[in-house]
Structure formats: C-alpha cells, structure tokens
FIVEXTOR-522766 format. One record per residue (C-alpha): residue number from 1; residue in three letters; x, y negated, z. Coordinates in nm, 2 decimals. Layout:
BEGIN
VODO  num  residuo      xx      yy      zz
VODO  NUM      ALA       X       Y       Z
...
//
This chain:
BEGIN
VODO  num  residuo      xx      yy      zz
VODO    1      UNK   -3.26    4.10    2.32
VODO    2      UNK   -3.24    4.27    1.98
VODO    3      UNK   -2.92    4.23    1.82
VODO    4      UNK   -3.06    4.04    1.50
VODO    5      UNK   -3.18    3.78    1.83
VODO    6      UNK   -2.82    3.74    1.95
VODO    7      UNK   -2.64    3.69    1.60
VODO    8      UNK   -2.91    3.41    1.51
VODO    9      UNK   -2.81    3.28    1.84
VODO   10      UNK   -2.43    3.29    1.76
VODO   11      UNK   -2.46    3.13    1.41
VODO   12      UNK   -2.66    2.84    1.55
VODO   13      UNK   -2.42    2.77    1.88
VODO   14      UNK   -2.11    2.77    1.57
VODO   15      UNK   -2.28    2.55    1.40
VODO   16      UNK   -2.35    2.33    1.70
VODO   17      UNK   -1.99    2.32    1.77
VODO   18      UNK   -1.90    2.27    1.42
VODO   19      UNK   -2.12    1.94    1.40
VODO   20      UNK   -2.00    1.83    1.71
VODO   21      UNK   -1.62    1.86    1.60
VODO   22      UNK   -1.70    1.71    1.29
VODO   23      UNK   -1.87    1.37    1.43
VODO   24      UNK   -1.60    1.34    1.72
VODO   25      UNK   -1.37    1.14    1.53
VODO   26      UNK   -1.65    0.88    1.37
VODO   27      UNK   -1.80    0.84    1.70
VODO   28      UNK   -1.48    0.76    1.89
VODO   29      UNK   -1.36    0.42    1.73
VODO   30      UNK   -1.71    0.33    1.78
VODO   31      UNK   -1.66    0.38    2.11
VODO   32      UNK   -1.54    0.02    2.31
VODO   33      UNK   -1.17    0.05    2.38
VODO   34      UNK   -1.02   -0.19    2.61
VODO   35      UNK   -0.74   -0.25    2.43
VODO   36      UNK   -0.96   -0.36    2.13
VODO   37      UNK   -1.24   -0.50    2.27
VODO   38      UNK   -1.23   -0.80    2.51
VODO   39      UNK   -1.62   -0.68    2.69
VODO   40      UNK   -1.38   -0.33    2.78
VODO   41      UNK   -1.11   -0.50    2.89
VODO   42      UNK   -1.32   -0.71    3.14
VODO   43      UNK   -1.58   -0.38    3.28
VODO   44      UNK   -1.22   -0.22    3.32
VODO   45      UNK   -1.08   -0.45    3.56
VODO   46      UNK   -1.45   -0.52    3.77
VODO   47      UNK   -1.46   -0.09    3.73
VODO   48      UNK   -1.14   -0.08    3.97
VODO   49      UNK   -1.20   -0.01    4.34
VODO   50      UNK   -0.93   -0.28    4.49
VODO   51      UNK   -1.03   -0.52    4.22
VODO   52      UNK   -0.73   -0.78    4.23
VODO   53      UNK   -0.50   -0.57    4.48
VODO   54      UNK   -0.53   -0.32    4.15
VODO   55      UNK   -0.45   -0.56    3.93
VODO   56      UNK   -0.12   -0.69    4.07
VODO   57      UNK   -0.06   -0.35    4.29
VODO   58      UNK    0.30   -0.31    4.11
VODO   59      UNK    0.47   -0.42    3.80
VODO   60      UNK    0.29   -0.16    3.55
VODO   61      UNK   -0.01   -0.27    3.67
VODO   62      UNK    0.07   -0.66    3.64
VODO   63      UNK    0.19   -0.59    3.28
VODO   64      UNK   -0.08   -0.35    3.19
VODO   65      UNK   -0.37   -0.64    3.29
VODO   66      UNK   -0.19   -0.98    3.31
VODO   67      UNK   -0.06   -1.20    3.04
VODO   68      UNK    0.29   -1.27    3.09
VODO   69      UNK    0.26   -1.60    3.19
VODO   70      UNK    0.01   -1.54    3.48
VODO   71      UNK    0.23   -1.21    3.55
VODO   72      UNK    0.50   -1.44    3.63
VODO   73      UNK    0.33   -1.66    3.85
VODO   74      UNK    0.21   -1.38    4.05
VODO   75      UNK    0.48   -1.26    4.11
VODO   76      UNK    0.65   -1.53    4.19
VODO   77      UNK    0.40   -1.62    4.44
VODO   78      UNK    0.40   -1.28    4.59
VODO   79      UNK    0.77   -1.23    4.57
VODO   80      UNK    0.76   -1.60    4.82
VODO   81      UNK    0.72   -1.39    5.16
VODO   82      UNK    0.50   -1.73    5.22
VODO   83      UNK    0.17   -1.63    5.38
VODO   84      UNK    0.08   -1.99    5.39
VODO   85      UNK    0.16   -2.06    5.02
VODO   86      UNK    0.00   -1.71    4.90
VODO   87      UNK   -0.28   -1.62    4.72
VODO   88      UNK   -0.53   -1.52    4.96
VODO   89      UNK   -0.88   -1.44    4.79
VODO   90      UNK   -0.96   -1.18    4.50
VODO   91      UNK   -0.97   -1.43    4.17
VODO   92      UNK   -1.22   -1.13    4.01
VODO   93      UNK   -1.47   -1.23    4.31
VODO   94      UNK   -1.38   -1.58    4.38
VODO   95      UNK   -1.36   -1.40    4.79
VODO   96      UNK   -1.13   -1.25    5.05
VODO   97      UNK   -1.45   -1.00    5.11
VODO   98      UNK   -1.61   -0.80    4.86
VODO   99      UNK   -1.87   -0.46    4.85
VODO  100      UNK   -2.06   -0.33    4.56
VODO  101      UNK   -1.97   -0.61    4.33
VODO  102      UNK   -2.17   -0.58    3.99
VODO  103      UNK   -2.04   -0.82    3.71
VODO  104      UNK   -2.24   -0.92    3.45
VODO  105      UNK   -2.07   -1.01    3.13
VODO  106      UNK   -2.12   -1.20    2.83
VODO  107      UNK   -1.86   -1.30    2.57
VODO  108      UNK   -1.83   -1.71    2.53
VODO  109      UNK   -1.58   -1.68    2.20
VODO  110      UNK   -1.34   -1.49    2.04
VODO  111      UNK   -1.09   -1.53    1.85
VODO  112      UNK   -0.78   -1.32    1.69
VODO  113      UNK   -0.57   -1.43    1.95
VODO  114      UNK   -0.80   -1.51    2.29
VODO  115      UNK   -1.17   -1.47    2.44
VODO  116      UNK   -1.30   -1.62    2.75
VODO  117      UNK   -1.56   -1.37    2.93
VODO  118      UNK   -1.82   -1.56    3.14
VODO  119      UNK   -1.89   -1.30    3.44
VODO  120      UNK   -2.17   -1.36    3.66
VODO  121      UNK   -2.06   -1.20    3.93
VODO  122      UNK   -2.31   -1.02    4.24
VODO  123      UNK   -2.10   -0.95    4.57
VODO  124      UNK   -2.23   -0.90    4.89
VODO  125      UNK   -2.54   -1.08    4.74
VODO  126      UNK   -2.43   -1.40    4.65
VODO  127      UNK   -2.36   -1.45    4.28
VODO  128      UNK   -2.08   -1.65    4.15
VODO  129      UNK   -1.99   -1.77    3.76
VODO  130      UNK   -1.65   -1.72    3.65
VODO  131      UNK   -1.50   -1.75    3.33
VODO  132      UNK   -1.21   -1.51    3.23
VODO  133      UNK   -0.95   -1.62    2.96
VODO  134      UNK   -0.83   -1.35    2.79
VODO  135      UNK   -0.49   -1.32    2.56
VODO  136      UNK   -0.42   -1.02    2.26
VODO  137      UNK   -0.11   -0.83    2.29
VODO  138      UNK    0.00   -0.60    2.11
VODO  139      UNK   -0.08   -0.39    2.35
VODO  140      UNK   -0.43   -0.50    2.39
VODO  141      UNK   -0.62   -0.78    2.58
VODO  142      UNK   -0.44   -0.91    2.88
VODO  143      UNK   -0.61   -1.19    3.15
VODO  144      UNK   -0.45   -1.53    3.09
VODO  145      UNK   -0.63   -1.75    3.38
VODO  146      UNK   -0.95   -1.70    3.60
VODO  147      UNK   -1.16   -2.04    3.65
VODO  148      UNK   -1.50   -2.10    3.81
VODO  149      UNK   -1.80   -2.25    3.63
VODO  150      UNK   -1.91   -2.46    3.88
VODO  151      UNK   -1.81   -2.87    3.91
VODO  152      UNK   -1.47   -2.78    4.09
VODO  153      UNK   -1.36   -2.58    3.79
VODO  154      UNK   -1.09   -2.43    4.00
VODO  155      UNK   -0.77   -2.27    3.78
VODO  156      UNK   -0.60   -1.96    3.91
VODO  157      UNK   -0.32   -2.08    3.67
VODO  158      UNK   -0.33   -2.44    3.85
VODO  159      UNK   -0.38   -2.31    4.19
VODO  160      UNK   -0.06   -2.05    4.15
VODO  161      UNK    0.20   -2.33    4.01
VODO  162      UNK    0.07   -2.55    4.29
VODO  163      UNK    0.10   -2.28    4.55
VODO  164      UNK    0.47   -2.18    4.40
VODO  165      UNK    0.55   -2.53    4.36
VODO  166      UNK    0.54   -2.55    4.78
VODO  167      UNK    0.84   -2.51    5.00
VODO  168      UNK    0.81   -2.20    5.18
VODO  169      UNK    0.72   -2.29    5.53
VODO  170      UNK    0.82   -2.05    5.84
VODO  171      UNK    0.42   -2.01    5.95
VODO  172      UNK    0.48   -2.16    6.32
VODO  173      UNK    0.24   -2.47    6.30
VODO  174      UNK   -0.02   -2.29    6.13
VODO  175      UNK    0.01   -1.94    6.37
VODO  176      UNK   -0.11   -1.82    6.67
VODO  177      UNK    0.18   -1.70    6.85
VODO  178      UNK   -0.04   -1.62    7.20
VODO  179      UNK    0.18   -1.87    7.33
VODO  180      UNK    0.03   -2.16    7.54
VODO  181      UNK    0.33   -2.39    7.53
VODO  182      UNK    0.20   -2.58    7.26
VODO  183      UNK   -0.08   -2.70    7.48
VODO  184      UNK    0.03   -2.77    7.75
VODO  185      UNK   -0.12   -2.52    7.97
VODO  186      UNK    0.01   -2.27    8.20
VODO  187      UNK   -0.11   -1.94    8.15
VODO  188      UNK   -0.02   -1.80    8.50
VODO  189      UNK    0.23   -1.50    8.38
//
C-alpha cells in the first residue's frame, strides 16, 4: 500500500475513535440503568442464574435487591432453621423447579417512590403472571413484595409473616425417618 493509502487510513480510524469518545458519554445515561429504571431492575434479577437463591444468597445480596422490609422477613424466616415453616419455592417463578425461564415484562405504574412490574413468566413451558412491587432507594429500585395475578393473589409478604409467625416445629410428624415404628410394622432387622 502506498504510503499516501496508509495515512488516509490513519486519519479516518482517529477520527472514528474520536466520534466514538465523543458520543460515549450521551449514549450512556440513555442507556437503562437498574438503579434508575424499574424495567432494569426487574431483567436484572430474571438475568441471574439461581434466580431467588441469588437474591437472598447473603446479606449484600438481600440488601442490594430487597426492600428492607421484605429483607427482614427473609431473613427472619431463613435464620428459623424450620424446614417446615421455610420458604420453599423461587417467588421470581412461582416453582421449586425452574430451566430457561424467559420473563416478559411490562410496567403497570410508576411512581417517584414505587412501580409494580407485571412479568409473564415462561418456565419449563408453563407461563405464569406475577406482579413485582417495587420500592426507590436511594440506592436504586429494591423488590417490596411478589404476588400472583391469578384469583388466589398470593403475597410473598403475607405468606413470610404467616410462615414466621409459626412455632418452629422439630420436623418429626412431617419426616420420614426410615423408621417403621410409626406404623406399626416390623421391618425384620
């Protein structure tokens, strides 16, 4: 390539970068932040790979996604050592089980202080409403309650003060030990 070739190409690659520098910044706050933007917020929390078990994984995660009133209830309710009286679906999918979820999202309202999210939610084909009430921070949008659409309307809210609100039980009438003395039988060992 002559050299007159290679300097036209030079100027024009500068300039390229130049333009690019120079529209960064405006195309940035453009740019759907999840601390800003209540849509973010929700595609965040359906974009991570353990869904719920994310969410509440430790305190900085609790307090990075969860208001601090449904922070507290979680862990309150995790912090029981109650299997019977724990949480024991993901709210996100309304499930124990979920593969490939896609959630499909739609803001309902808005306001300075909340937003509820509708997500129609696809997870291992069967598709389920929920609505996600959302509270501002200062540091951004943090998830105030999980319901369902449907006639049942059920409130993870509710659900966790009812759940916290039950004496801790020790697990033996709802186990299976392997034992056979609660029947009756003789198991010939």
């Amino acid at each position: 390539m002559g050299e007159r070739v290679l300097a036209s190409m030079r100027k024009k690659t500068a300039a390229a970068l130049f333009a690019t520098a120079l529209a960064l910044p405006l195309a940035l706050p453009m740019a759907a932040r999840a601390e800003d933007d209540p849509i973010a917020f929700v595609n965040e929390l359906y974009a991570l790979p353990n869904l719920w078990a994310d969410v509440t994984a430790d305190p900085g995660a609790i307090q990075k996604y969860l208001d601090k009133n449904l922070g507290q209830l979680i862990t309150t309710n995790y912090g029981k050592g109650d299997y019977v009286n724990a949480l024991d679906y993901d709210p996100l999918v309304q499930a124990q089980d979920f593969d490939q979820v896609k959630a499909t999202l739609k803001l309902e309202k808005q306001t300075a202080a909340t937003a509820t999210v509708d997500a129609e939610v696809n997870n291992l084909g069967e598709v389920t409403d929920i609505k996600l009430d959302l509270t501002k921070t200062p540091d951004g949008w943090r998830l105030s309650n999980v319901s369902t659409g449907d006639e049942q309307d059920r409130s993870l809210v509710d659900e966790l003060k009812q759940l916290n609100a039950t004496e801790p039980t020790d697990g033996d009438d709802d186990m299976d030990t392997g034992s056979d003395s609660d029947t009756g039988l003789d198991s010939g060992n």
